[in-house]
LOFIVO-19825 format. One record per residue: residue number from 1; residue in one letter; x, y, z of N, C-alpha, C, O in turn. Coordinates in Angstrom, 3 decimals. Example, Ala and Ser with C-alpha at 12.3 -4.5 7.8 and 13.67 -1.06 7.14 Angstrom:
% residues 2
REC   i aa     n.c1     n.c2     n.c3    ca.c1    ca.c2    ca.c3     c.c1     c.c2     c.c3     o.c1     o.c2     o.c3
REC   1  a   13.190   -5.690    7.800   12.300   -4.500    7.800   13.200   -3.300    7.800   14.236   -3.319    8.465
REC   2  s   12.850   -2.250    7.080   13.670   -1.060    7.140   12.900    0.030    7.870   13.409    1.138    8.039
***
This chain:
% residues 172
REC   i aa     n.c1     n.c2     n.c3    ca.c1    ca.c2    ca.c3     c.c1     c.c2     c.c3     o.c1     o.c2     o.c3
REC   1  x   54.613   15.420  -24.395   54.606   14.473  -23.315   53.945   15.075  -22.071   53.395   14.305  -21.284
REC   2  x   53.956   16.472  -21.818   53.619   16.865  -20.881   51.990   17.262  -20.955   51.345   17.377  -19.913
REC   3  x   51.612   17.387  -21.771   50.146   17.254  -21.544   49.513   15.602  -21.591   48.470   15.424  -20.963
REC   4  x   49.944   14.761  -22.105   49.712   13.469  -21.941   49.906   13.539  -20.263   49.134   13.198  -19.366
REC   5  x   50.811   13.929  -20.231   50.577   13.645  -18.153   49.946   14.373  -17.259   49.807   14.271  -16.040
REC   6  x   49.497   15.303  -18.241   48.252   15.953  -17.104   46.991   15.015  -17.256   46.380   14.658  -16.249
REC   7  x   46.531   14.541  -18.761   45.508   14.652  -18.770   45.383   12.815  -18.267   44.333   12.174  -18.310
REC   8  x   46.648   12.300  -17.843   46.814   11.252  -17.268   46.529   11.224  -15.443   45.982   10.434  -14.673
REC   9  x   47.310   12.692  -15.287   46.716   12.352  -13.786   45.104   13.452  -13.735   44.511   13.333  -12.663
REC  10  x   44.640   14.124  -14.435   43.237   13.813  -14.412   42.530   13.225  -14.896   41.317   13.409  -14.799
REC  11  x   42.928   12.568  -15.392   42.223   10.750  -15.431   42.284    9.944  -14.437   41.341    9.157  -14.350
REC  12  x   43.313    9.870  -13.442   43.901    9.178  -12.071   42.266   10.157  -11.095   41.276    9.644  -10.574
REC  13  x   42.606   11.442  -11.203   41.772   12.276  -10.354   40.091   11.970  -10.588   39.332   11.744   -9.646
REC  14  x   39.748   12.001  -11.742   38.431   12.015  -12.068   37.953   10.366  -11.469   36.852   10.144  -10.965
REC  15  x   39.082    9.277  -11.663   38.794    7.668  -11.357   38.770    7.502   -9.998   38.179    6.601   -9.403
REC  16  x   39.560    8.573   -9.410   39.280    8.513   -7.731   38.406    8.991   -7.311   37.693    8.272   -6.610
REC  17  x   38.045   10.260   -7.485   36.714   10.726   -7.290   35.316    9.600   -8.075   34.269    9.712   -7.437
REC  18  x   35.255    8.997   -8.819   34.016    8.151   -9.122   33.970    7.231   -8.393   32.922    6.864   -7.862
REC  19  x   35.459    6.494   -8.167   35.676    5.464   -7.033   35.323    5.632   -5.423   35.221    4.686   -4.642
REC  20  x   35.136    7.223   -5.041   35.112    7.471   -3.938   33.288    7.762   -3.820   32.645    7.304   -2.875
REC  21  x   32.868    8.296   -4.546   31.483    8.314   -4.449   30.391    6.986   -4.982   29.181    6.830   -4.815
REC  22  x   31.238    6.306   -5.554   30.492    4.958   -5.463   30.900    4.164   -4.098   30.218    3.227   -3.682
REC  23  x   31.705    4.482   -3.649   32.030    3.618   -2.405   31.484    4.019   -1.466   31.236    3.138   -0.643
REC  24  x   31.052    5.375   -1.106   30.262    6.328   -0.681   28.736    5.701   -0.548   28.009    5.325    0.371
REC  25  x   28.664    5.802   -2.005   27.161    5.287   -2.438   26.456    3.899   -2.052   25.293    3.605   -1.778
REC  26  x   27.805    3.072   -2.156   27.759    1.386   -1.381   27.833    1.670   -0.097   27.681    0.654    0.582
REC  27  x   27.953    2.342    0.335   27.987    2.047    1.924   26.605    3.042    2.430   26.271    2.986    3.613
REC  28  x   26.086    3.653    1.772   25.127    4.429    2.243   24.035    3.492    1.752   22.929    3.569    2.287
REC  29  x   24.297    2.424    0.569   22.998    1.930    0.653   23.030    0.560    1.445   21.925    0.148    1.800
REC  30  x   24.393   -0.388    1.852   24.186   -1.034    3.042   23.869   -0.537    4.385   23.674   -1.437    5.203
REC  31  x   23.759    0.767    4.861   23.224    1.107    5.531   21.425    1.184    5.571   20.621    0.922    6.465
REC  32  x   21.290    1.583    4.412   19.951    1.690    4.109   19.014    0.252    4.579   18.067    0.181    5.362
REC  33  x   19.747   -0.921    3.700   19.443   -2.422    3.965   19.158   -3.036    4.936   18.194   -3.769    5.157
REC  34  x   20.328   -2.639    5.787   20.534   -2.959    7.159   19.475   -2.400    7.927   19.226   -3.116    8.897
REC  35  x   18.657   -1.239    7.843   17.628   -0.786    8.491   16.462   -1.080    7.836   15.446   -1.174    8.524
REC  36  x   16.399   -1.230    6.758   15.105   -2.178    6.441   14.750   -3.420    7.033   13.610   -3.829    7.259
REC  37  x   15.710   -3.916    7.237   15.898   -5.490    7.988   15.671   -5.321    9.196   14.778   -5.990    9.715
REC  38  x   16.385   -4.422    9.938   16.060   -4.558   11.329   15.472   -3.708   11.747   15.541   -3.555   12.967
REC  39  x   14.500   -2.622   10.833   13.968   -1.522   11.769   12.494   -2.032   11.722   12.353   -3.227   11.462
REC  40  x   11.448   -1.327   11.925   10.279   -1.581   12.552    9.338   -1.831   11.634    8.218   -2.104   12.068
REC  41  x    9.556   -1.800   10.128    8.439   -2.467    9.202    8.998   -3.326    9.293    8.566   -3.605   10.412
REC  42  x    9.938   -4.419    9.002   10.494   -5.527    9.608    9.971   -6.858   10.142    9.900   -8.055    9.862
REC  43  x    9.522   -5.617   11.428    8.997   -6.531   13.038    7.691   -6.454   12.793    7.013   -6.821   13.753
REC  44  x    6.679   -5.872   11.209    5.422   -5.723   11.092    5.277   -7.524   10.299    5.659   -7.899    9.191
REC  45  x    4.757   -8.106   11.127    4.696   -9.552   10.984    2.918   -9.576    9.521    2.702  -10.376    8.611
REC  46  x    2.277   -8.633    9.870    0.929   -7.535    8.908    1.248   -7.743    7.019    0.654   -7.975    5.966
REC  47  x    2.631   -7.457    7.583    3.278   -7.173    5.610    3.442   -9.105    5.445    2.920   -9.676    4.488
REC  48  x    4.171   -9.822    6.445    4.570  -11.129    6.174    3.956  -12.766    6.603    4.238  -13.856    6.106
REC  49  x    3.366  -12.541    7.307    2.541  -13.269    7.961    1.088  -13.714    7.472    0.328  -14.060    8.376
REC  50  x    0.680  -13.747    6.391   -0.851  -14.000    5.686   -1.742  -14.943    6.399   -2.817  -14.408    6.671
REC  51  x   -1.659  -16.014    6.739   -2.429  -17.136    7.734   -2.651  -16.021    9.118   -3.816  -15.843    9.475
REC  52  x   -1.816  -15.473    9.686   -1.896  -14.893   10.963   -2.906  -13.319   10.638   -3.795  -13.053   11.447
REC  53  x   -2.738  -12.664    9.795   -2.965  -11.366    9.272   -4.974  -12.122    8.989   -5.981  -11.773    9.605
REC  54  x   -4.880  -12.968    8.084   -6.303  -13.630    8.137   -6.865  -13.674    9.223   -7.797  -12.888    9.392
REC  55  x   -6.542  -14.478   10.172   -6.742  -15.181   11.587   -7.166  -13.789   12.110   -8.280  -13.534   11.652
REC  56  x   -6.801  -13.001   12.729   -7.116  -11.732   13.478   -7.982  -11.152   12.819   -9.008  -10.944   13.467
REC  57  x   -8.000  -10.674   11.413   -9.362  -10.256   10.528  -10.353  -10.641   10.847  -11.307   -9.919   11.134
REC  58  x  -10.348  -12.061   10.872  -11.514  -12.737   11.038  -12.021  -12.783   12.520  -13.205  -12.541   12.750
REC  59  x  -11.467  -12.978   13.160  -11.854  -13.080   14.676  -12.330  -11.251   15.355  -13.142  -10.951   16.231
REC  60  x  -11.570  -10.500   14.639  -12.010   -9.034   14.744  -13.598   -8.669   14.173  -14.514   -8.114   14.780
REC  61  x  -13.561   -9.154   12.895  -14.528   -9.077   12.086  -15.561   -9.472   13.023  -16.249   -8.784   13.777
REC  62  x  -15.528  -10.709   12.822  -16.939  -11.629   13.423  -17.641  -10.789   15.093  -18.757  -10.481   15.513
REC  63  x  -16.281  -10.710   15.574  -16.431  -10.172   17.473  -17.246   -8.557   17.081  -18.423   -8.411   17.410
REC  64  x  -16.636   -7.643   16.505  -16.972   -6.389   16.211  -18.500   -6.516   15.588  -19.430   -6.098   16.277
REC  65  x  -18.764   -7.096   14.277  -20.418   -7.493   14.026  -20.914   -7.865   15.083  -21.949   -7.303   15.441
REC  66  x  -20.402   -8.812   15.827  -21.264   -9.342   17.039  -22.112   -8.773   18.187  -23.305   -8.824   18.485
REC  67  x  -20.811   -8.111   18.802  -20.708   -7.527   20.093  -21.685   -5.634   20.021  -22.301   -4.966   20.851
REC  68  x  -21.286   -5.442   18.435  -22.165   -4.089   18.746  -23.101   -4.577   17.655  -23.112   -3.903   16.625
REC  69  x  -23.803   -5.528   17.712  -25.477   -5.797   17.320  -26.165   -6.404   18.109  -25.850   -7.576   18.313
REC  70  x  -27.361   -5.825   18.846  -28.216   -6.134   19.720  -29.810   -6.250   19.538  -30.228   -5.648   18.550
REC  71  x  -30.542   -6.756   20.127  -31.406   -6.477   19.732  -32.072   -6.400   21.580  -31.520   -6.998   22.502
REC  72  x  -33.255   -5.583   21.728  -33.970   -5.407   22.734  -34.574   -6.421   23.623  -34.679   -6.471   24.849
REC  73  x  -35.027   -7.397   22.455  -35.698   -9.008   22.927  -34.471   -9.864   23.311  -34.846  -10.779   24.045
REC  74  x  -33.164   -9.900   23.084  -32.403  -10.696   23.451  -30.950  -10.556   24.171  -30.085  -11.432   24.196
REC  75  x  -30.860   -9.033   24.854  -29.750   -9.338   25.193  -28.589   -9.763   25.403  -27.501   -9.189   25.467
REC  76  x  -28.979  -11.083   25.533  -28.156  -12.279   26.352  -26.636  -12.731   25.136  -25.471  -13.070   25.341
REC  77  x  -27.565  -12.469   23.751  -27.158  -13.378   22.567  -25.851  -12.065   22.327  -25.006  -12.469   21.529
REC  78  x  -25.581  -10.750   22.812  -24.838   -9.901   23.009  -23.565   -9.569   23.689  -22.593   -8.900   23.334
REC  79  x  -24.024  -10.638   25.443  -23.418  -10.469   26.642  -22.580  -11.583   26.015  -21.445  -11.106   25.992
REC  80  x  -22.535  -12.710   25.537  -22.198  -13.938   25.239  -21.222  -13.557   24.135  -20.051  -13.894   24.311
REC  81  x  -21.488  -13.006   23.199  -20.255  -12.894   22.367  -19.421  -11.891   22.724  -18.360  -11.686   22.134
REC  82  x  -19.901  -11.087   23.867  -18.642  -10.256   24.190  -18.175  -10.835   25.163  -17.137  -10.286   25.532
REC  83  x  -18.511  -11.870   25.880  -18.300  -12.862   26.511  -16.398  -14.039   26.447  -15.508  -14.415   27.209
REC  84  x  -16.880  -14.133   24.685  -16.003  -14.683   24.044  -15.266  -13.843   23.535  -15.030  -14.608   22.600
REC  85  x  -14.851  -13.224   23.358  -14.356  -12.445   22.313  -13.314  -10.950   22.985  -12.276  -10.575   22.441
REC  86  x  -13.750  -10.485   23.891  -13.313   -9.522   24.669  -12.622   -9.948   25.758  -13.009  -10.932   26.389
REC  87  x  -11.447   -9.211   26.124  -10.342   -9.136   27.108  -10.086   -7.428   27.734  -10.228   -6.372   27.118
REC  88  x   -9.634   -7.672   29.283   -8.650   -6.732   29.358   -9.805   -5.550   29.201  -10.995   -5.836   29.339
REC  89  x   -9.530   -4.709   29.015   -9.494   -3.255   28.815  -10.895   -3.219   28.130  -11.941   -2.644   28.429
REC  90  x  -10.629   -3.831   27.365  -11.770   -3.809   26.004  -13.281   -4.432   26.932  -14.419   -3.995   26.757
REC  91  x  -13.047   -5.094   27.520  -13.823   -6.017   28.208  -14.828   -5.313   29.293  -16.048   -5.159   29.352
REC  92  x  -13.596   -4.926   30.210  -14.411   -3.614   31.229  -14.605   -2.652   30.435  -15.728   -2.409   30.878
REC  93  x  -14.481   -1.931   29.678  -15.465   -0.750   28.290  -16.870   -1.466   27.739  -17.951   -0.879   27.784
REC  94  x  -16.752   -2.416   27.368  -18.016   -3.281   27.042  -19.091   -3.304   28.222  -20.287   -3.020   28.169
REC  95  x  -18.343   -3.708   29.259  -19.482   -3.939   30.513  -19.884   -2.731   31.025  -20.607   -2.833   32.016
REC  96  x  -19.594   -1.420   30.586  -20.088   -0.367   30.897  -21.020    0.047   29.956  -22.056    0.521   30.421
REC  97  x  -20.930   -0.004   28.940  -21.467    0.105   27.575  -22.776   -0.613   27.964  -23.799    0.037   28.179
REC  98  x  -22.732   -2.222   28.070  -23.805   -3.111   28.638  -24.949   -2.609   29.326  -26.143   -2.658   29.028
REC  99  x  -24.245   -2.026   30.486  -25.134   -1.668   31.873  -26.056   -0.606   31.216  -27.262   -0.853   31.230
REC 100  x  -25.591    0.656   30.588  -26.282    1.692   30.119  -27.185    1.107   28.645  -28.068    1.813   28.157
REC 101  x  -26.799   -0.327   28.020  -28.007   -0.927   26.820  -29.098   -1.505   27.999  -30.257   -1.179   27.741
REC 102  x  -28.951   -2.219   29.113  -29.913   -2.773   29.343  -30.874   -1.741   29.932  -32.062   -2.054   29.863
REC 103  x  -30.507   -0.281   30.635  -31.416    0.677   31.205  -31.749    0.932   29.725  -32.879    0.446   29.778
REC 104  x  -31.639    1.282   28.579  -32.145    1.981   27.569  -33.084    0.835   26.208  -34.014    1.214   25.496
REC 105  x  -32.479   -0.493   26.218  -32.978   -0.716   25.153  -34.674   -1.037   25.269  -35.612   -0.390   24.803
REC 106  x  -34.672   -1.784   25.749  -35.766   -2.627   25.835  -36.731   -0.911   26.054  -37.479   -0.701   25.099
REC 107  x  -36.747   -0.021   26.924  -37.974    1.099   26.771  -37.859    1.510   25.592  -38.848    2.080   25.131
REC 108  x  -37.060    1.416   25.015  -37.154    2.305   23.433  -37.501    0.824   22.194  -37.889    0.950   21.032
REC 109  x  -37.268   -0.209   22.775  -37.331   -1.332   21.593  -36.242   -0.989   20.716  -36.514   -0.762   19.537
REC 110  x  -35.169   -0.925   21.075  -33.930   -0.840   19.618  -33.503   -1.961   19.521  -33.342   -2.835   20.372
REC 111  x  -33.310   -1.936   18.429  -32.375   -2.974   17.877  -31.029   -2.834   16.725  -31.365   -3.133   15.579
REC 112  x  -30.339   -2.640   16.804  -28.676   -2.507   16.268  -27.874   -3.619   15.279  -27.258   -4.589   15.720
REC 113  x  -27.998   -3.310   13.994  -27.189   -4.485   13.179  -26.106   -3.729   12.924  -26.318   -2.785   12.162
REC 114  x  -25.005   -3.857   13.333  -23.528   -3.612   12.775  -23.139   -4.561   11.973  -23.433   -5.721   12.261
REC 115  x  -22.451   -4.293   10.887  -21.495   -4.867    9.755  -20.287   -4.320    9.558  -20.120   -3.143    9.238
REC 116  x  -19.064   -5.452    9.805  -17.730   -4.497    9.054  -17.967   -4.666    7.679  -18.532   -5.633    7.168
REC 117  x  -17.385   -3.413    6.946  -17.742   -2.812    5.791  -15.994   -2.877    5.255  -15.980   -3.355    4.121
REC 118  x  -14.946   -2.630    5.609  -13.608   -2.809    5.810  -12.986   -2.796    6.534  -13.497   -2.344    7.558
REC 119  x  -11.361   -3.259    6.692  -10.842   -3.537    7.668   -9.672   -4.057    7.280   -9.726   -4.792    6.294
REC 120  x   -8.290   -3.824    7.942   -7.326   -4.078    7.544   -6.286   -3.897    8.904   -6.438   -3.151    9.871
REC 121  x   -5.164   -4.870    8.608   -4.401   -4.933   10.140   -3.324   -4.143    9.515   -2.778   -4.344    8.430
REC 122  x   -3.031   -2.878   10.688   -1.926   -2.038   10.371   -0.585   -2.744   10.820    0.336   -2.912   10.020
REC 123  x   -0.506   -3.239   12.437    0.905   -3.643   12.591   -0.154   -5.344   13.098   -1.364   -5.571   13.136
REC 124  x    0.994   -6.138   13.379    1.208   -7.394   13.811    2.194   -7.624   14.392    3.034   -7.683   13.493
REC 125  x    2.587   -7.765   15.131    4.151   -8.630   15.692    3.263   -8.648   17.587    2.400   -8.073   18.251
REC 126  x    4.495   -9.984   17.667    4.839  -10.844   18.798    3.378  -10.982   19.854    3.359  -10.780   21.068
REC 127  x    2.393  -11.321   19.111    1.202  -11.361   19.200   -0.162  -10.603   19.618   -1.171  -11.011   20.193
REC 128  x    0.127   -9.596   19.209   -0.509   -8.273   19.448   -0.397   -7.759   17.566    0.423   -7.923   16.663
REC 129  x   -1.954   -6.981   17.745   -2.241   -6.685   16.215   -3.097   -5.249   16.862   -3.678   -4.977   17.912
REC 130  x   -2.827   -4.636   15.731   -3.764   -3.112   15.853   -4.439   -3.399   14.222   -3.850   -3.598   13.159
REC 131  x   -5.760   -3.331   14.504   -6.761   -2.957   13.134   -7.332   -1.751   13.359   -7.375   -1.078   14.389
REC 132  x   -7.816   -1.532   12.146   -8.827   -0.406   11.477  -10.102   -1.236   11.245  -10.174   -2.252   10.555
REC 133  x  -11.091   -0.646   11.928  -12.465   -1.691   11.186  -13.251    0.092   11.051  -13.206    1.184   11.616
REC 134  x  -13.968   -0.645    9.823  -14.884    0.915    9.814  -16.535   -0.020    9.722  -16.655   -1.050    9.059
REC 135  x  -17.285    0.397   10.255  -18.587   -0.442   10.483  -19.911    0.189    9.938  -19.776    1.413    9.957
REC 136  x  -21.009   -0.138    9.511  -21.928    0.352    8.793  -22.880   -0.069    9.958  -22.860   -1.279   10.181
REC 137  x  -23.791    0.747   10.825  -24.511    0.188   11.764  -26.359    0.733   11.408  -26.653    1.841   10.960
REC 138  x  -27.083   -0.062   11.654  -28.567    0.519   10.956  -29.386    0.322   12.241  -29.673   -0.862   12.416
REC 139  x  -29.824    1.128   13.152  -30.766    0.589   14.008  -32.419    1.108   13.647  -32.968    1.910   12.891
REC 140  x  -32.803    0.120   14.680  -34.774    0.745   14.695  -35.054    0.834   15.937  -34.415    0.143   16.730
REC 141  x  -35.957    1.609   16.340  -36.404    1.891   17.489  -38.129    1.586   17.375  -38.897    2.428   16.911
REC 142  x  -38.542    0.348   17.839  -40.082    0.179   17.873  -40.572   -0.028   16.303  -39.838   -0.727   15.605
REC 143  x  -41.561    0.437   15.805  -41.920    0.310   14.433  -41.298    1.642   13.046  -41.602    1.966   11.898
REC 144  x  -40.453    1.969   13.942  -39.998    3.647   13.418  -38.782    3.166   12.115  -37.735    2.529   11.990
REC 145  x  -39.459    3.719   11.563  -37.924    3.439   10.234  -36.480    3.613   10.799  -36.034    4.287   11.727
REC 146  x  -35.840    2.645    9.783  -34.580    2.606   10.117  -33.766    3.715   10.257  -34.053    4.608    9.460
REC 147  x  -32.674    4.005   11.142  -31.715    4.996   11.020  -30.111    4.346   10.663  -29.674    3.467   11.405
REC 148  x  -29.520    4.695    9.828  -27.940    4.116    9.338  -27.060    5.047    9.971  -27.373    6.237   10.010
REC 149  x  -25.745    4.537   10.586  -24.691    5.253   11.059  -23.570    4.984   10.852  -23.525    3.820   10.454
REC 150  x  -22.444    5.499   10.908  -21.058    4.724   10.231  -19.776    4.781   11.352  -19.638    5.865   11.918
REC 151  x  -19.026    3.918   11.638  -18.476    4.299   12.862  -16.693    3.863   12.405  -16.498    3.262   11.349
REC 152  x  -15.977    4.093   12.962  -14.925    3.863   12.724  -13.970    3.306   13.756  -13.466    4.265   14.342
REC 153  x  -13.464    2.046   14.270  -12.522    1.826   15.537  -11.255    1.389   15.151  -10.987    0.748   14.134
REC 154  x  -10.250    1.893   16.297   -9.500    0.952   15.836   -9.219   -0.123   17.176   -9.031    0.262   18.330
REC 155  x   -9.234   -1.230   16.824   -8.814   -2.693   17.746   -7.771   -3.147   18.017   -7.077   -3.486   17.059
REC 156  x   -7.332   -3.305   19.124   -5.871   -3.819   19.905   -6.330   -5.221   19.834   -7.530   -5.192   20.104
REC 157  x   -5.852   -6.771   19.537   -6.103   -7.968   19.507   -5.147   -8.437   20.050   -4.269   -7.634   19.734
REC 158  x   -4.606   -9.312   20.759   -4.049  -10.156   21.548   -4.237  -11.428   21.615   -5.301  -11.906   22.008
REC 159  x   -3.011  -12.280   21.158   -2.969  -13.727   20.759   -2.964  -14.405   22.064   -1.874  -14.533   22.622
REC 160  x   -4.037  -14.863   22.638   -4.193  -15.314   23.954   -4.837  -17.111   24.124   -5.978  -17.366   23.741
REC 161  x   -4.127  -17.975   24.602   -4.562  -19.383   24.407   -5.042  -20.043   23.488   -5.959  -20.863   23.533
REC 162  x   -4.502  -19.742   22.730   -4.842  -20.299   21.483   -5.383  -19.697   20.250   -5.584  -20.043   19.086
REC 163  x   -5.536  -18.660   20.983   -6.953  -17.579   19.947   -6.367  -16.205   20.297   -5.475  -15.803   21.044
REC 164  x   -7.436  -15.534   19.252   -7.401  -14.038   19.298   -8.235  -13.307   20.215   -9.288  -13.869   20.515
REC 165  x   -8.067  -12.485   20.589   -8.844  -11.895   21.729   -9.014  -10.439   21.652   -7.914   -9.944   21.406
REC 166  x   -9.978   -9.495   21.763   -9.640   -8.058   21.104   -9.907   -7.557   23.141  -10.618   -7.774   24.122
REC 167  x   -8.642   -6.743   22.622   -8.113   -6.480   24.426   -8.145   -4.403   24.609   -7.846   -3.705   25.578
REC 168  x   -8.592   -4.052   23.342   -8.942   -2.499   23.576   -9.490   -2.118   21.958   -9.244   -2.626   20.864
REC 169  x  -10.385   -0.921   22.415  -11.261   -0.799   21.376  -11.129    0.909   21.835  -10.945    1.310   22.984
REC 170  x  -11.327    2.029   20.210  -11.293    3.258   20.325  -12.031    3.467   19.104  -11.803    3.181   17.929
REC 171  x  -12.771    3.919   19.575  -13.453    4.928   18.362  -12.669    5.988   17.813  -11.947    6.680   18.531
REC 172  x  -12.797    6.197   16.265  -12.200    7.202   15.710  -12.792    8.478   15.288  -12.087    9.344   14.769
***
């Protein structure tokens, strides 16, 4: 009888201890849950948001091809989409950028085709987006063969009246 009651209360012992580390284990992984939910991939609207995650792609995309392809004969068709498209921060960087294309292009005859090549939005939330664009840019200078360059930014966008607006720009 007396070993029946040991091996009864380590059976009691071994069921408390499994009971205690699964309860352990449940509560360490509602903790876990609970911070998935409310911590900061979460608030990345990037992972959940597809119509919105599009929307900024595209308006990044198009502004970024735009704004850094120029050509010598036309200026204007340059000033105008950064016109539209630029805010803020990003905006006064452009108009500096500007001032130093119009002293340089036209004596050298360049001309600048940028293409995004990829691009992807890292965060999104409460209307502000950070992208990655990486750009394939080919210019000419006069009749001189082409030169190709590859550039990398990343874009601050800002959901502003209705639209997207890219409100800071960094080269990488």
């Amino acid at each position: 009888m007396r070993a029946s009651g040991t091996a009864g209360r380590t059976g009691l012992l071994v069921l408390a201890a499994v009971s205690l580390a699964l309860a352990l284990a449940g509560t360490g992984l509602v903790a876990a849950a609970a911070q998935v939910r409310h911590g900061p991939s979460a608030a990345n609207q990037a992972l959940t948001d597809q119509p919105a995650t599009r929307q900024v792609l595209a308006t990044v995309r198009t502004g970024v091809s735009a704004i850094y392809s120029y050509s010598y004969a036309d200026l204007g068709v340059t000033r105008r989409a950064a016109q539209r498209v630029l805010a803020g921060q990003a905006a006064a960087q452009y108009q500096e950028l500007f001032v130093l294309l119009q002293r340089n292009v036209a004596a050298q005859q360049l001309t600048v085709k940028s293409r995004v090549v990829q691009d992807g939005v890292s965060w999104l939330s409460r209307g502000t987006a950070q992208v990655l664009v990486f750009i394939d840019q080919t210019s000419t200078r006069g009749n001189h063969q082409a030169a190709s360059a590859r550039a990398q930014l990343a874009i601050t966008a800002q959901w502003r009246g209705g639209r997207w607006l890219i409100t800071g720009i960094q080269a990488r």
